[in-house]
N, C-alpha and C positions, 0 to 999 in steps of 0.2 A: 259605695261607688265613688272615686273619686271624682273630684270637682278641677276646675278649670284652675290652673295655680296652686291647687294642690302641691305638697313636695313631701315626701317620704325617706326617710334615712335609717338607718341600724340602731338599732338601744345600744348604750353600753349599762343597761341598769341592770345589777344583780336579783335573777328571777330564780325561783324554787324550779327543781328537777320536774319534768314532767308527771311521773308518777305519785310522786310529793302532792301534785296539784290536783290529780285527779283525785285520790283517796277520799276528799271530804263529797263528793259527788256523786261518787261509787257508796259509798256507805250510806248517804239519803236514798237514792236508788232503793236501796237494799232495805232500811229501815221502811220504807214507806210501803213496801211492797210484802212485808211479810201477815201472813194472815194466819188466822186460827179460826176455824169451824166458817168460813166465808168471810168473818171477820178481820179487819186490820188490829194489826196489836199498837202500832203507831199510827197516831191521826197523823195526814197530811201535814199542820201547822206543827207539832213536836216535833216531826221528822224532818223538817226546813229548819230549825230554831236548832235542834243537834246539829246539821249540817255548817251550820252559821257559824254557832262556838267552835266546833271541829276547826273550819278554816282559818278560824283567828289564830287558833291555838298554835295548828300548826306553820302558819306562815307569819308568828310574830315578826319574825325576823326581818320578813321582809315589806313589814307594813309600818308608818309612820301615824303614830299617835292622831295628830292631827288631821292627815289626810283618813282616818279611819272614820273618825269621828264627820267629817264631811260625806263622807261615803253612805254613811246610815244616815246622816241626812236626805240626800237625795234617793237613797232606797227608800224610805218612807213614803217622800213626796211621789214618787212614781208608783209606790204601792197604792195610794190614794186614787192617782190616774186609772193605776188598771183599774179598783174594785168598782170606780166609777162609771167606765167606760162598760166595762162588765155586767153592771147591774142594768146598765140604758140602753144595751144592745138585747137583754133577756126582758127588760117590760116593754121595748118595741115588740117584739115578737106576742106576747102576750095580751098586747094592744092590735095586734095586725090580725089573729084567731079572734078574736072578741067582734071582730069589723063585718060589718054586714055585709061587703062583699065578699066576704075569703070564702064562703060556701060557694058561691056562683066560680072562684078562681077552682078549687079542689074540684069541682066537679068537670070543670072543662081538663081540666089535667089528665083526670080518671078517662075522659072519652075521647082521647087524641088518636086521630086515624094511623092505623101500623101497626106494630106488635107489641104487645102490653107491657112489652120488659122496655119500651120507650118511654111510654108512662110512668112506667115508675124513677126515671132516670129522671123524666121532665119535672116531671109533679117534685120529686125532693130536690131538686135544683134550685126551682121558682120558689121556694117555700124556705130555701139557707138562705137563699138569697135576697128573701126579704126581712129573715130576720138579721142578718147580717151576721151566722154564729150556725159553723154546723151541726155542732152539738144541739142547739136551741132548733134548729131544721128539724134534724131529726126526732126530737122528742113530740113537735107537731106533725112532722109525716108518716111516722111511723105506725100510729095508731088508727090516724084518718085512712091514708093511702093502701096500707099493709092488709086489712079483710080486703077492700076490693079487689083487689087485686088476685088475692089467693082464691075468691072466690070467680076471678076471670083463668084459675087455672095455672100460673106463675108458681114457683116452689118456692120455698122458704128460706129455701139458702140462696137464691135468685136474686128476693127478694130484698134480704138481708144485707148481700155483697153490693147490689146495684146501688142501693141507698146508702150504704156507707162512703161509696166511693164517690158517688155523683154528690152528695152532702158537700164535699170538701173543693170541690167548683168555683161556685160564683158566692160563698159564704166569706169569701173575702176581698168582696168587693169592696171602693176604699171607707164605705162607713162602718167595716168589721172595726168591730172596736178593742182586736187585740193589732190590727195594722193600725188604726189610730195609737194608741200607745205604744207601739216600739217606734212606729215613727215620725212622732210628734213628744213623746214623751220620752222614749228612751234615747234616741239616736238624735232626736232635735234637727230631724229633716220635716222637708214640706212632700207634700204627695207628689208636687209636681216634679219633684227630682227624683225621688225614691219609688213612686208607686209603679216604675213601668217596669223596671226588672219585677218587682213583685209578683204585677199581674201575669208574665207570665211565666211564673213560677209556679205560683198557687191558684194560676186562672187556669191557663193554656193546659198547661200538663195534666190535672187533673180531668178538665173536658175531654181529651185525645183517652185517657184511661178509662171513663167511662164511656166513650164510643166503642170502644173494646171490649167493655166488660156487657156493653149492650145485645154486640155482635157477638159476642161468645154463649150468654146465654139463650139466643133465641136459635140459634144453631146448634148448640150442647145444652139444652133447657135442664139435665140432670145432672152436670157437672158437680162436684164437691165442693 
């Protein structure tokens, strides 16, 4: 988002062909993705580490010695950030289950007045949302929330869909600690400039899609 005095003009700096640049992208894609008997045949980190050398390789040309060598510096440095920020957003969450309230919270979630496909909306909402990670949501609502629920009647693709969507909500509210690291660490903004397009990117939009996927299953409760 630009800032006030900002000024913006044309490169004239010689860039690689689009497709040039995509290649090394498309091919981690590809490596990371390929599986044998359920199995990945490339771990994650191999299939990053080929994707790396790939784009050196191919855009020697257009990289300077120097600015390369700063570059893996500061990708280090932010790798740090993330794993950081990444580990203290997944032991809150696993501090927030251990807490003597979160039973008294799950259970009020399970018994909210209106139709169960709400609950399960609500309950994994409040539950990314205070882990700050919807991944880390879900692996706490899923297990807790998901028997109640089926056994109030809800189906399991219902189930399934409402919590994945309503997950991706309020899990990045601004102490998600992958919106802390792009923007404090990657992009070296403050929240107070950056977090508002954010929120309602990754807030708004996904709350309107789970009002809808609310409204859709309790009206089409056997939908695909």
């Amino acid at each position: 988002m630009a800032k006030e005095g900002d000024t913006f003009s044309d490169s004239e700096e010689k860039l690689p062909k689009g497709m040039l640049a995509l290649c090394p992208l498309i091919i981690t894609v590809l490596l990371i993705n390929i599986k044998r008997n359920g199995e990945n045949i490339v771990h994650l980190e191999t299939g990053l580490f080929i994707g790396t050398l790939l784009t050196i390789l191919l855009m020697h040309h257009f990289i300077q010695k120097e600015e390369l060598i700063a570059d893996i510096g500061v990708a280090m440095k932010s790798s740090v950030i993330s794993i950081t920020n990444t580990c203290a957003v997944v032991g809150f969450g696993g501090v927030v289950k251990a807490a003597l309230a979160f039973p008294a919270v799950v259970n009020a979630m399970t018994n909210i007045p209106g139709p169960a496909t709400s609950g399960v909306a609500l309950g994994t909402m409040v539950i990314a949302g205070i882990c700050g990670s919807a991944s880390g949501g879900l692996g706490i609502a899923a297990p807790l929330l998901g028997p109640v629920f089926l056994a109030k009647g809800v189906g399991v693709g219902a189930i399934a869909r409402i919590m994945a969507i309503s997950s991706s909500s309020l899990d990045s509210l601004p102490h998600n600690g992958y919106i802390v690291t792009v923007t404090n660490g990657v992009c070296n903004e403050t929240h107070k400039d950056a977090y508002g397009a954010v929120f309602k990117l990754t807030v708004i939009v996904p709350l309107l899609a789970t009002v809808l996927a609310v409204i859709l299953f309790t009206l089409f409760p056997n939908l695909p």
